[in-house]
TORKOL-4160 file (C-alpha; in steps of 0.2 Angstrom, whole numbers, padded with zeros to 4 digits, m for minus):
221
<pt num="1" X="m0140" Y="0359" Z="0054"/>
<pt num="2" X="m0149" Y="0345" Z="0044"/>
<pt num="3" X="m0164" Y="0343" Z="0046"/>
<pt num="4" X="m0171" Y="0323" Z="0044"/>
<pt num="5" X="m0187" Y="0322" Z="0054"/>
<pt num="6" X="m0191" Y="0308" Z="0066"/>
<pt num="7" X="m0204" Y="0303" Z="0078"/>
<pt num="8" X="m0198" Y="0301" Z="0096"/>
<pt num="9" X="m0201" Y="0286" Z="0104"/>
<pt num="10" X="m0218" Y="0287" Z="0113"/>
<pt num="11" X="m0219" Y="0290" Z="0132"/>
<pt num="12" X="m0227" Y="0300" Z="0144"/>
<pt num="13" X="m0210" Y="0305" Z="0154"/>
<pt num="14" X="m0203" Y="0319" Z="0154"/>
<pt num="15" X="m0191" Y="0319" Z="0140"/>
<pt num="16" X="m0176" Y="0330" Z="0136"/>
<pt num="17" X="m0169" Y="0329" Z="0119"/>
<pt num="18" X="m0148" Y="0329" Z="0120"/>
<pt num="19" X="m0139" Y="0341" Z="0107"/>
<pt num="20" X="m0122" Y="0348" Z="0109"/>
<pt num="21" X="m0105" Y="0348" Z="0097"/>
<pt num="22" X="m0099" Y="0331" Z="0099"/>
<pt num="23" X="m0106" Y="0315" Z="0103"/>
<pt num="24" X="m0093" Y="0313" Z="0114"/>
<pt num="25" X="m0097" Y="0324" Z="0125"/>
<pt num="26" X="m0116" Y="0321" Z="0130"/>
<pt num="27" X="m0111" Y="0302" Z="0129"/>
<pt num="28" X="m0098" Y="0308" Z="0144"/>
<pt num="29" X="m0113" Y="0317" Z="0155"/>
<pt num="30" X="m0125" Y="0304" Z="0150"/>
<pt num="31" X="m0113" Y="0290" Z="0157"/>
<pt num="32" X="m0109" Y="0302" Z="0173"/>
<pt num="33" X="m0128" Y="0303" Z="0177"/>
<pt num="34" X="m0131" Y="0283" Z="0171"/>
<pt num="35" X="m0118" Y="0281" Z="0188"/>
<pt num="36" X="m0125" Y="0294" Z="0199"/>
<pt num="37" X="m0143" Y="0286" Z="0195"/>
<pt num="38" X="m0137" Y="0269" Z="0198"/>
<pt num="39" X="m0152" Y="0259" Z="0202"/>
<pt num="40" X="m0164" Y="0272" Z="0195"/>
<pt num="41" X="m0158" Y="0271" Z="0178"/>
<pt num="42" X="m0161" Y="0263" Z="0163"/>
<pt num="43" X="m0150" Y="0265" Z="0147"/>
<pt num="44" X="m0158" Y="0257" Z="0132"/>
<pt num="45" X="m0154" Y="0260" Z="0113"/>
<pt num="46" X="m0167" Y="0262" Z="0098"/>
<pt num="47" X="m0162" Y="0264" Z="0080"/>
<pt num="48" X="m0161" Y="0283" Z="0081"/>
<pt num="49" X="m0162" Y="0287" Z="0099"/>
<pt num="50" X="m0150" Y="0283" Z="0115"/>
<pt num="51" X="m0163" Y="0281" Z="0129"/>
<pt num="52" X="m0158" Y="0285" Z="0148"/>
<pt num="53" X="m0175" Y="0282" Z="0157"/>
<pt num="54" X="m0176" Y="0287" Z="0179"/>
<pt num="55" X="m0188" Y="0282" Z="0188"/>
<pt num="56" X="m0192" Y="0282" Z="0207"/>
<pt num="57" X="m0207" Y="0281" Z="0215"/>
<pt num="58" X="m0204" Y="0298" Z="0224"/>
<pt num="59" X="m0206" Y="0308" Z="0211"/>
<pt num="60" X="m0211" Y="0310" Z="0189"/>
<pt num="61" X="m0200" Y="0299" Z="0177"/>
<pt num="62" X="m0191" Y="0307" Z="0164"/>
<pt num="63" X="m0179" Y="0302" Z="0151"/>
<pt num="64" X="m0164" Y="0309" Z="0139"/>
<pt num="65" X="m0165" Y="0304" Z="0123"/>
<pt num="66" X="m0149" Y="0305" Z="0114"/>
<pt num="67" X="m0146" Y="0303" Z="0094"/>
<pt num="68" X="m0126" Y="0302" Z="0094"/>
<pt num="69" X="m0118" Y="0313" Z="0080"/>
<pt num="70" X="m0134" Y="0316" Z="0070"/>
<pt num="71" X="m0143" Y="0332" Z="0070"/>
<pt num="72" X="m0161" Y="0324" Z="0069"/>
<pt num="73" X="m0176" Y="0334" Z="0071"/>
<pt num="74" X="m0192" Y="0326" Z="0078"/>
<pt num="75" X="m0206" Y="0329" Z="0067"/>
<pt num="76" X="m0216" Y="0332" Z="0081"/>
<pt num="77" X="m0211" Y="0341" Z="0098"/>
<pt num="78" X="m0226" Y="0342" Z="0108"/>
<pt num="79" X="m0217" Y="0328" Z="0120"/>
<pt num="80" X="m0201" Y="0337" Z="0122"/>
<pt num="81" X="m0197" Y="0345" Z="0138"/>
<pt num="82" X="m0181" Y="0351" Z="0137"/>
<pt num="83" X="m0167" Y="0353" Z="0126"/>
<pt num="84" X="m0149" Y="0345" Z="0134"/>
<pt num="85" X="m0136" Y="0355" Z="0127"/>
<pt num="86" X="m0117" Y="0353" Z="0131"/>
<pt num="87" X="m0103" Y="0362" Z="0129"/>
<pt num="88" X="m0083" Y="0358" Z="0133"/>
<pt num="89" X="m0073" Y="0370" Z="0140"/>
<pt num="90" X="m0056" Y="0363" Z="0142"/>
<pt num="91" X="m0053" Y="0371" Z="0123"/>
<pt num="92" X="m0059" Y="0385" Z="0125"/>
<pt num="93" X="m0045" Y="0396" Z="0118"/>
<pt num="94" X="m0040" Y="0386" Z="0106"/>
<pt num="95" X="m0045" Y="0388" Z="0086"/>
<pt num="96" X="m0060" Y="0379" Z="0084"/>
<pt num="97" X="m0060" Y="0365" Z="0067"/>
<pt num="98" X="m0070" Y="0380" Z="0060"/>
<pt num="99" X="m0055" Y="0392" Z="0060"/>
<pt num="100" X="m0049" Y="0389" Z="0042"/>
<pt num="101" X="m0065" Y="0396" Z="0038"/>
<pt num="102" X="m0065" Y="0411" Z="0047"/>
<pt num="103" X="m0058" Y="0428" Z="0042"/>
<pt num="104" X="m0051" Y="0431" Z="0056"/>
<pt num="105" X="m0051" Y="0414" Z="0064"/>
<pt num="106" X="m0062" Y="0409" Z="0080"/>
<pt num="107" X="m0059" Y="0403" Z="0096"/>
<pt num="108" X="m0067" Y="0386" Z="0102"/>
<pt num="109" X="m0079" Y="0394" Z="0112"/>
<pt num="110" X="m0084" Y="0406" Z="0100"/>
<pt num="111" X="m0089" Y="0395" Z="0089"/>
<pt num="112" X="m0098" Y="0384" Z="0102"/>
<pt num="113" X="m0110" Y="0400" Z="0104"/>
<pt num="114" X="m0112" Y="0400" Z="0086"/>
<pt num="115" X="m0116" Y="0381" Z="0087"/>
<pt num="116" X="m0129" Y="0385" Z="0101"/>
<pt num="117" X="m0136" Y="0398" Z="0094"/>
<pt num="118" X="m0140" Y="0388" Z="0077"/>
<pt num="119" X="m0147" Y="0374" Z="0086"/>
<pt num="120" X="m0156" Y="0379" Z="0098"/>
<pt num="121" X="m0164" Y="0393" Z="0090"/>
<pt num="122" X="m0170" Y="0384" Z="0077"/>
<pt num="123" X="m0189" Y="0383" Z="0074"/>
<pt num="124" X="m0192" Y="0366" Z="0080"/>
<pt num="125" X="m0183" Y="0369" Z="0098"/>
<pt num="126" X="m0187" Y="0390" Z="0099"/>
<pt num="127" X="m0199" Y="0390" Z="0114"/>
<pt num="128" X="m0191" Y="0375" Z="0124"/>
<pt num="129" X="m0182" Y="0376" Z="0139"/>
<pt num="130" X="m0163" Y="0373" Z="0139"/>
<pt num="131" X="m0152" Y="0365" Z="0148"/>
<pt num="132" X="m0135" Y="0369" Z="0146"/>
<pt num="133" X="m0119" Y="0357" Z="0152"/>
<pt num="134" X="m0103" Y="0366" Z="0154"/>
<pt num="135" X="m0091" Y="0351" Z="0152"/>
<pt num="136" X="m0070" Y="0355" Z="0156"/>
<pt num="137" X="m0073" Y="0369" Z="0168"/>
<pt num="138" X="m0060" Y="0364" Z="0179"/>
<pt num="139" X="m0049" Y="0363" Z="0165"/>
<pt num="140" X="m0054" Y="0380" Z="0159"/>
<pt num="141" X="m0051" Y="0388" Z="0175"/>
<pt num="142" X="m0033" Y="0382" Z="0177"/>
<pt num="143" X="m0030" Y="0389" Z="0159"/>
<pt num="144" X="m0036" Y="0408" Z="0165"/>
<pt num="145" X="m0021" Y="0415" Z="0173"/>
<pt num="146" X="m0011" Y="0414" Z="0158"/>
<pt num="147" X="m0026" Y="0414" Z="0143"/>
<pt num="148" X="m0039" Y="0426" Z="0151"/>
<pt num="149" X="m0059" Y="0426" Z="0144"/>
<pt num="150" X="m0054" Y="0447" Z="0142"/>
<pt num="151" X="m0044" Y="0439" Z="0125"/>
<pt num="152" X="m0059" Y="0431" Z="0117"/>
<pt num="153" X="m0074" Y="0443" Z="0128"/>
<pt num="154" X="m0068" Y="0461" Z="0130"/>
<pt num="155" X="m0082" Y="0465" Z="0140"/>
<pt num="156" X="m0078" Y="0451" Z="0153"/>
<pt num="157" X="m0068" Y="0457" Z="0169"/>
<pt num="158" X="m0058" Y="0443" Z="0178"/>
<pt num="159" X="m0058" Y="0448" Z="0199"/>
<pt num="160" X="m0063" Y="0437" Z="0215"/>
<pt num="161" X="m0078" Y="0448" Z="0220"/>
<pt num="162" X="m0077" Y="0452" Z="0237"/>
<pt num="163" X="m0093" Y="0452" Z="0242"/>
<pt num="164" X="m0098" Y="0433" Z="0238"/>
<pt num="165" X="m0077" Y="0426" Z="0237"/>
<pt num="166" X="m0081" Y="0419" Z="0222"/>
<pt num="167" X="m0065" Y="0414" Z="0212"/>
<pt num="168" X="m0062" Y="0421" Z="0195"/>
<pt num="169" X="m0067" Y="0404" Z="0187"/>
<pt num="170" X="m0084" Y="0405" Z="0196"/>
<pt num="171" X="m0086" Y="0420" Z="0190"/>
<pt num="172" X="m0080" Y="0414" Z="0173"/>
<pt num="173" X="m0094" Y="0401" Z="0172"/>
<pt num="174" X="m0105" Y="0412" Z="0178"/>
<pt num="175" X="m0101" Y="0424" Z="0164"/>
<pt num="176" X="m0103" Y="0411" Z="0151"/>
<pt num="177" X="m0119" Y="0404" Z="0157"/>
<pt num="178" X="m0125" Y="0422" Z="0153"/>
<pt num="179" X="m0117" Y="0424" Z="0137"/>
<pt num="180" X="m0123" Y="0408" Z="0130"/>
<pt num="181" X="m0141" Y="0414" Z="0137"/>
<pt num="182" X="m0141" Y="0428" Z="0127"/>
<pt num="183" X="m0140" Y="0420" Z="0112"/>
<pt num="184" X="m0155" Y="0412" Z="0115"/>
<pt num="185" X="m0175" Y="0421" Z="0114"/>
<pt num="186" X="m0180" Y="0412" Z="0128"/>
<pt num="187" X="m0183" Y="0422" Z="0144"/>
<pt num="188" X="m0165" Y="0419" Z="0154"/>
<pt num="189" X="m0175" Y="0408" Z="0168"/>
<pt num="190" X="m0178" Y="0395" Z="0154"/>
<pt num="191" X="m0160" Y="0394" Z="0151"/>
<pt num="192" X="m0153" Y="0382" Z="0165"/>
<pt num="193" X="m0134" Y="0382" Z="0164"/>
<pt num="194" X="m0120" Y="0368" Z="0177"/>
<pt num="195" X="m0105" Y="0365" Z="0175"/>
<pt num="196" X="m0102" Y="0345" Z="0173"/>
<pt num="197" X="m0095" Y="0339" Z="0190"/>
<pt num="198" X="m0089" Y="0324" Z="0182"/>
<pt num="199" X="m0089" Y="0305" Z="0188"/>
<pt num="200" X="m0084" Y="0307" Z="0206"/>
<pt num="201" X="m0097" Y="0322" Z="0207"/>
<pt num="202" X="m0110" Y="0313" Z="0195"/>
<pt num="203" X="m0125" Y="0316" Z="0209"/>
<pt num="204" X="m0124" Y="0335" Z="0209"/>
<pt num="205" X="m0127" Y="0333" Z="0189"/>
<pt num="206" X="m0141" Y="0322" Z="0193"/>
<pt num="207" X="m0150" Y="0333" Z="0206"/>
<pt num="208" X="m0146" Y="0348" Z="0194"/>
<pt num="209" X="m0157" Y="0338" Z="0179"/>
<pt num="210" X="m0170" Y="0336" Z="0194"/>
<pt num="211" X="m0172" Y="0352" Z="0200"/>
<pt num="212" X="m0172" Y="0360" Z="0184"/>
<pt num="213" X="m0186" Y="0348" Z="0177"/>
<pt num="214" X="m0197" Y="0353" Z="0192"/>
<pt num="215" X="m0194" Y="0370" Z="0189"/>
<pt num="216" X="m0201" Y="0369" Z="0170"/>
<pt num="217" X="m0213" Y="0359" Z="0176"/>
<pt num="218" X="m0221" Y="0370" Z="0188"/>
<pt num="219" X="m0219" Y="0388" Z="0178"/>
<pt num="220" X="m0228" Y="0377" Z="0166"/>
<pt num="221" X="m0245" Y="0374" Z="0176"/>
């Protein structure tokens, strides 16, 4: 990844710095919470940065700062408390742009765990909590039955689990949420996983960034 540095923009929010593959896709999750939010929500552009700023008098502000396609790398990250990383699903299976490039060629998904891994291991991000957006996972899980996750992850078992009635797909989420978290040196509790509910589900996305910035919040007093 490049590595340009750049102040953020000063604030004493909460602030979660956006990453992901495409600009596309945080842009997508970043408009769903923008409607969830409604009111609450502020969406203001700098010239690096995309800022979506909440606040309500019943609890902390935060804010996601976004900087579209551009890998940029604060020079200082003292004020971020999270890192936003998305990742779309509804490809899973297919070859990833990469594939030329790879002997043997690579899934999608594979290469979004090599994406992940890069970025949000690198030094500047390596101690800060993640959260990570599953976005497509509806799409994904209507894929299953005839392009299973055994093809690209041999050591994934597809099977409704008796004991919860989770689906296969849950459990395929579930699995991934796991997998992505092992690519990451943080403890697996700072790695925050949801799948993207999407416009006409936009609150459970919103009450997801909440609850998760709470949580960092508190393990860090």
């Amino acid at each position: 990844m490049s590595s340009p540095t750049n102040p953020l923009p000063s604030s004493k929010d909460l602030t979660i710095l956006a990453l992901g593959e495409t600009a596309e896709d945080k842009a997508l999750v970043l408009d769903g919470l923008k409607l969830a939010g409604s009111v609450h929500m502020q969406d203001t552009a700098t010239d690096d940065y995309r800022e979506l700023r909440y606040t309500d008098k019943d609890g902390p502000a935060w804010r996601i700062l976004d900087p579209g396609d551009r890998d940029l790398v604060p020079s200082d990250m003292s004020g971020v408390t999270a890192i936003m990383f998305v990742v779309n699903l509804a490809h899973y299976d297919q070859p990833s742009e990469s594939a030329s490039l790879s002997s043997p060629p690579i899934a999608q998904l594979q290469s979004s765990l090599e994406r992940f891994a890069t970025v949000t291991n690198a030094s500047p991000y390596a101690r800060t909590p993640v959260l990570l957006f599953f976005r497509g996972a509806d799409t994904m899980a209507a894929r299953l039955p005839s392009s299973p996750l055994e093809r690209l992850f041999p050591d994934y078992e597809a099977a409704t689990d008796p004991a919860t009635g989770n689906s296969a797909a849950t459990m395929g989420v579930s699995f991934l949420a796991s997998r992505f978290a092992r690519e990451s040196p943080r403890p697996k509790d700072q790695v925050y996983a949801h799948p993207v509910a999407g416009p006409k589900g936009g609150t459970r996305d919103l009450e997801f960034v909440m609850k998760a910035l709470e949580d960092i919040v508190e393990k860090r007093e």
